[in-house]
C-alpha positions in Angstrom: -8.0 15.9 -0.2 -5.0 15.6 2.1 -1.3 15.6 -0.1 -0.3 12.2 -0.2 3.2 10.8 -1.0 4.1 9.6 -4.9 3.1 5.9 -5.4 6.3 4.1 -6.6 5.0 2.4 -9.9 4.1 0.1 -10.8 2.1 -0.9 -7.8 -0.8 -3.1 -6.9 -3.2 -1.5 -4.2 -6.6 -3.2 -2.8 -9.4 -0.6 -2.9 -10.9 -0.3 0.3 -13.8 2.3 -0.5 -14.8 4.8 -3.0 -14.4 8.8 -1.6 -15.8 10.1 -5.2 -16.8 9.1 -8.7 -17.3 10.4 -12.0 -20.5 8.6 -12.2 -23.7 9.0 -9.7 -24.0 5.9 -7.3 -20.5 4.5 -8.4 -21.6 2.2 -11.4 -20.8 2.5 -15.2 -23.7 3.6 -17.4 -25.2 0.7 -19.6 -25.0 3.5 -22.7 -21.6 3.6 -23.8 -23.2 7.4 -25.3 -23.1 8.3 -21.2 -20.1 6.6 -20.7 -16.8 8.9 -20.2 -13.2 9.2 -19.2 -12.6 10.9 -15.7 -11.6 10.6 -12.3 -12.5 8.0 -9.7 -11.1 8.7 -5.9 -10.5 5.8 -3.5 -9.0 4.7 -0.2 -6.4 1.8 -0.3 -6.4 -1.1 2.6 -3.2 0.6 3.5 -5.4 4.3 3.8 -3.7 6.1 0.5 -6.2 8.1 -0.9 -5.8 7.8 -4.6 -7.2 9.6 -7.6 -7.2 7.1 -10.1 -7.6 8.6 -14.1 -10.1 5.5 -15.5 -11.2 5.7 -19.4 -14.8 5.5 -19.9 -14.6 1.3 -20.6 -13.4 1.0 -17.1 -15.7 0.7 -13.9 -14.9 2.5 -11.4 -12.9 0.7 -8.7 -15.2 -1.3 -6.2 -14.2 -2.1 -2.5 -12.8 -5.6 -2.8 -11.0 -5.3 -6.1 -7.0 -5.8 -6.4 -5.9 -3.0 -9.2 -2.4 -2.5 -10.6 -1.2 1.4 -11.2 0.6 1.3 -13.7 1.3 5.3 -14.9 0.5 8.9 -13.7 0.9 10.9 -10.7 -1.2 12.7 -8.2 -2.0 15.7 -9.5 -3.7 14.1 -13.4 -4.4 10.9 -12.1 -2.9 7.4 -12.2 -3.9 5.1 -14.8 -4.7 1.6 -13.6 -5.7 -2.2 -14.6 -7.6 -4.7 -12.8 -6.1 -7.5 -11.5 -8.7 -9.8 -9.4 -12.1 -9.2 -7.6 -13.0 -10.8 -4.4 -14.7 -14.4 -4.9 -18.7 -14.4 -4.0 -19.3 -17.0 -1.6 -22.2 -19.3 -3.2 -24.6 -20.5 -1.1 
């Protein structure tokens, strides 16, 4: 991963796409026995690449969703909230 700038906090970001994940194909595990803290990589919309430190009640970050960073750094992780999710259109 390229070395990328300290994000002033705190700082809402849009999640653009997922690099990595510390869960296979990107979704939480229906067992909260398989579920586990760790870190989630992403890309912004403005192309930060971001490893984000998510506790094992947290998805990790989908393309689309608006999430606030609230504490860490770059080397442990920063810890984040959501904040909104795109609306589905409805047909």
């Amino acid at each position: 991963m390229s070395h990328q700038e300290s994000v002033e906090l705190p700082k809402s970001v849009q999640v653009e796409s997922i690099i990595s994940s510390r869960y296979a194909g990107h979704q939480r595990p229906l067992s909260w026995d398989d579920r586990r803290e760790g870190i989630d990589v992403v890309r912004t919309a403005d192309q930060r690449t971001l490893r984000l430190l998510s506790d094992g009640g947290q998805s990790p970050p989908q393309p689309g969703w608006t999430i606030i960073i609230s504490e860490g750094n770059e080397s442990s992780g920063y810890r984040w909230t959501l904040y909104s999710m795109p609306q589905v259109a409805q047909h």
